[in-house]
C-alpha positions in Angstrom: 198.6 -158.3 -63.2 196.4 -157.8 -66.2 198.6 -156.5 -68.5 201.5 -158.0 -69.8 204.3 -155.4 -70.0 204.9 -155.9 -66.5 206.8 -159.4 -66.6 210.2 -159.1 -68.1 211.5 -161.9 -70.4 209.3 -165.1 -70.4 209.5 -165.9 -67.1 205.5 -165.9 -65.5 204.5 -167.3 -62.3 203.6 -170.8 -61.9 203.4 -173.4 -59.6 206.7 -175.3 -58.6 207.1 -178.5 -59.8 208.6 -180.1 -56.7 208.7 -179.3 -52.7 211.2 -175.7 -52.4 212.4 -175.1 -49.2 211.6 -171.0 -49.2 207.7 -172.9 -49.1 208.3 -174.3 -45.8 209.2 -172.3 -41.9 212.6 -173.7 -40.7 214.0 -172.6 -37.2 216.5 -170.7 -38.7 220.1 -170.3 -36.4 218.4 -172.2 -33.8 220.7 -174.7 -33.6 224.1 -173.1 -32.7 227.5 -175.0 -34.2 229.8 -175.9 -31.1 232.3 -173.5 -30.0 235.9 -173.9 -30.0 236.9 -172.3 -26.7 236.6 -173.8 -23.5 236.3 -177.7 -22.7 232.5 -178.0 -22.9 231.0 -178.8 -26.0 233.9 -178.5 -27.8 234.0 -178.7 -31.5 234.8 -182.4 -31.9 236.7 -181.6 -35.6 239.2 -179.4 -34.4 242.1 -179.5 -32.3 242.2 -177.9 -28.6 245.3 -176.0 -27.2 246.4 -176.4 -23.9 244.2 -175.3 -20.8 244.4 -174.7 -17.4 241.6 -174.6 -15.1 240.8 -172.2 -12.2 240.5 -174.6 -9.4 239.5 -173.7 -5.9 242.2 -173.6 -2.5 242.5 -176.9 -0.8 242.6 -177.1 2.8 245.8 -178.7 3.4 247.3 -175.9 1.8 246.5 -173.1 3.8 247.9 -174.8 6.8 251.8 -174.6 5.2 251.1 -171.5 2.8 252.1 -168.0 4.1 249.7 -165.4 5.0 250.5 -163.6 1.7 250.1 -159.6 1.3 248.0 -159.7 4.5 249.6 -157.4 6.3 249.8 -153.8 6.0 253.7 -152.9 6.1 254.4 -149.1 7.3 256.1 -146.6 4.8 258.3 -146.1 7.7 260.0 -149.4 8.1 262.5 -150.6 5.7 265.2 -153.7 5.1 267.4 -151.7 8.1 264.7 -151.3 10.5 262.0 -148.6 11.3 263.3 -145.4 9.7 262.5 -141.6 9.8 262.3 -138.8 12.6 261.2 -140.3 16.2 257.5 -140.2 17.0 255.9 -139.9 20.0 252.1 -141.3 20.9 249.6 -139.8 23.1 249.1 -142.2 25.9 248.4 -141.5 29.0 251.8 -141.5 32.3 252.3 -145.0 33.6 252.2 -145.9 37.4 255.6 -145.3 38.7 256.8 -148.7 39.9 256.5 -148.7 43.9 259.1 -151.1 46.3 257.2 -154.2 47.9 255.7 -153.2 51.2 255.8 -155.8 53.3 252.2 -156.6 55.8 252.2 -154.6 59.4 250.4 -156.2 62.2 247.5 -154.2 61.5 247.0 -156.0 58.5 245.6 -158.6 59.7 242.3 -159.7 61.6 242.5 -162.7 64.0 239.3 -162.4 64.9 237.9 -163.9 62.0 239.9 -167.1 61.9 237.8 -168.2 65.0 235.5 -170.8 61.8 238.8 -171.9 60.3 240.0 -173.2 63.7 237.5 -173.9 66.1 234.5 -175.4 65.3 231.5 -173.5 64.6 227.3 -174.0 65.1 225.9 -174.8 61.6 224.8 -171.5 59.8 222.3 -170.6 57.4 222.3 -167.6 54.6 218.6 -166.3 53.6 219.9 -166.2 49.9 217.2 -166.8 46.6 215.9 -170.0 45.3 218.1 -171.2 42.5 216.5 -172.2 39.3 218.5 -175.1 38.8 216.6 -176.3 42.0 213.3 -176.9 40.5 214.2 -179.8 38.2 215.6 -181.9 41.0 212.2 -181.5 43.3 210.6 -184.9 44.6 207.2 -185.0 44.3 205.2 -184.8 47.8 203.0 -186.9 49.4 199.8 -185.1 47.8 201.1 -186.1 44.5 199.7 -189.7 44.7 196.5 -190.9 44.6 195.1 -193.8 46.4 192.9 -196.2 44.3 189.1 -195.6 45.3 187.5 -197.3 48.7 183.7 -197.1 47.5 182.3 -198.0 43.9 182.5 -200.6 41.5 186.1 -199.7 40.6 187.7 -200.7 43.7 191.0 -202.8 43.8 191.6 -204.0 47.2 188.1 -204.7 48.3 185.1 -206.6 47.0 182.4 -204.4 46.0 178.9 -204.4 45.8 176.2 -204.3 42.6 176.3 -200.7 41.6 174.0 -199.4 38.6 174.7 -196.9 36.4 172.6 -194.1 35.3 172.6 -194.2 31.3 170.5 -193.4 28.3 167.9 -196.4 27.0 169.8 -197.7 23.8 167.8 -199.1 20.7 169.3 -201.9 20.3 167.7 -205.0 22.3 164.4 -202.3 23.6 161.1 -203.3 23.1 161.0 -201.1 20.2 163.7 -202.0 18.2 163.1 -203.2 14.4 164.3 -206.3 14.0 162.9 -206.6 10.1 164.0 -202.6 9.2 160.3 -202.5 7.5 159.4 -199.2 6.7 155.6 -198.3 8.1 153.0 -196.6 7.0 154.1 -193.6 8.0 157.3 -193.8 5.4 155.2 -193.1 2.3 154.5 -190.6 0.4 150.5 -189.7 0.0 150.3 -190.6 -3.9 148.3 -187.8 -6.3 144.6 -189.1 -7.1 145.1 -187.2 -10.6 147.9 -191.1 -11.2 145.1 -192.8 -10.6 141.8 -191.0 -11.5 140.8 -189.0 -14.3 142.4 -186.0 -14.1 140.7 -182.2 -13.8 141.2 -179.3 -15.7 144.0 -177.3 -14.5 144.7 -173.6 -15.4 148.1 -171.5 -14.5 149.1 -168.4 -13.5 151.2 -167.0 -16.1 151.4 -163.0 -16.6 149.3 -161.2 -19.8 150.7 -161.6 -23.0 150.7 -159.0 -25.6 150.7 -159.6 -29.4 153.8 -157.8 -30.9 153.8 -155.0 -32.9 156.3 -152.6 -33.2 156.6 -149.8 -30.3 158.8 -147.2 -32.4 157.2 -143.9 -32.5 155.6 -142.5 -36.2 155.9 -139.1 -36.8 152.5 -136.5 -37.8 151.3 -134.6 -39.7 152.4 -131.3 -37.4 156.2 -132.8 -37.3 156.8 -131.7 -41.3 157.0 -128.6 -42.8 156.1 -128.1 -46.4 156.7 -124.8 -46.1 160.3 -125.1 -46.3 160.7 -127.5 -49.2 162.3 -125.6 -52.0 163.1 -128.8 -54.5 159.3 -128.8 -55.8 158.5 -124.8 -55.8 160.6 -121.2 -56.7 163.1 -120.6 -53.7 162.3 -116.7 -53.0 165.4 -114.8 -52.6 166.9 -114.8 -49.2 169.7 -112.6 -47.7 172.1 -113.7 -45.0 174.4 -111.5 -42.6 177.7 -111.3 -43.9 180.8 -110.8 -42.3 181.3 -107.2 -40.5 183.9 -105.4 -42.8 186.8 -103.2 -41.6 186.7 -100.1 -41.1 190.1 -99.1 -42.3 189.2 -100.0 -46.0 189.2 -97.5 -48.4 185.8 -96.1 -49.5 184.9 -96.4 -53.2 184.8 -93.1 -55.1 183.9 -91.9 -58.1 184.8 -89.3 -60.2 181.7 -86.8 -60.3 182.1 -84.0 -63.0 180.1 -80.7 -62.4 
């Protein structure tokens, strides 16, 4: 500030003299002071009161500990027994117990014990093929393969020269390279313009056009000096004012005969 009944006292602004902390960013309450519950990160310079820890069920005791408040106890029954007014259930009538009835003769059927005494001709059921009967399949004679008669591959005969039909390879033909030499054939035809005087050449670019400056002028028809009124007398001029209303008052005067 310019002027000096602003400052109070003596005191002015200046420099300081040596390094302030306001001057520099700390991390302000970053860094938290340990707590003084709990067992982790305890505050090392005070003293802890006893704990006890929430530790989980071990096995061996729920094999000896009782079930606990499991079960859900009627309001009926008490220290004495099941109390209250009787209380029938809805069920449906039981079989009345019948006396043991022992077999008649028609009971049983001798005719069918004729397999479990006698012997009998072997029998066969037409029943479905079991799945479990798949895996346990031999495999059948078509399932092997002899080892070829005719051909060079044979194995229990000797065979004759056989000749195979396969593409001519490069390497040990009558054409093959044995120096890798490129031939004539691998150059490039080299430009006479290296090695000769070289010609006038022309290219075809597009039509350049000097620059000039493509905003539009205005002319003489676009002004209109007969509307300036800062060099020359303004003529009077009337404009339409506002409609007025028709529940004003009319001005009268006081006319004397």
């Amino acid at each position: 500030m310019s002027s000096t009944g602003a400052w109070v006292g003596t005191w002015r602004p200046h420099r300081p003299r040596g390094p302030i902390a306001a001057l520099y960013g700390s991390p302000g309450p970053k860094y938290a002071l340990p707590g003084l519950t709990g067992i982790s990160k305890h505050d090392p310079t005070k003293n802890k009161a006893p704990m006890f820890s929430f530790g989980t069920r071990h096995n061996l005791i729920n094999c000896d500990c009782s079930p606990g408040p499991r079960y859900l106890i009627p309001s009926n029954i008490t220290r004495c027994g099941q109390g209250g007014t009787p209380a029938f259930s809805i069920h449906s009538r039981l079989k009345e117990p019948e006396t043991f009835q022992a077999p008649g003769p028609g009971k049983y059927s001798p005719e069918r014990s004729g397999k479990m005494i006698f012997h009998s001709a072997p029998a066969f059921s037409l029943s479905g093929r079991k799945k479990d009967g798949s895996a346990h399949e031999t495999p059948g004679p078509a399932t092997y393969t002899l080892p070829p008669v005719l051909g060079p591959k044979t194995v229990a005969s000797a065979s004759a020269a056989a000749y195979s039909l396969c593409g001519r390879s490069k390497t040990g033909s009558f054409h093959e390279d044995l120096k890798k030499t490129p031939g004539p054939a691998a150059y490039k035809v080299v430009d006479p313009c290296i090695y000769k005087q070289n010609p006038p050449q022309y290219s075809m670019t597009g039509r350049n056009f000097t620059p000039s400056e493509s905003t539009k002028k205005p002319g003489p028809g676009e002004y209109s000096p007969e509307k300036v009124t800062f060099t020359s007398t303004k003529g009077p001029s009337y404009s339409f004012g506002l409609r007025h209303s028709e529940y004003i008052a009319p001005l009268i005067i006081n006319v004397t005969e």
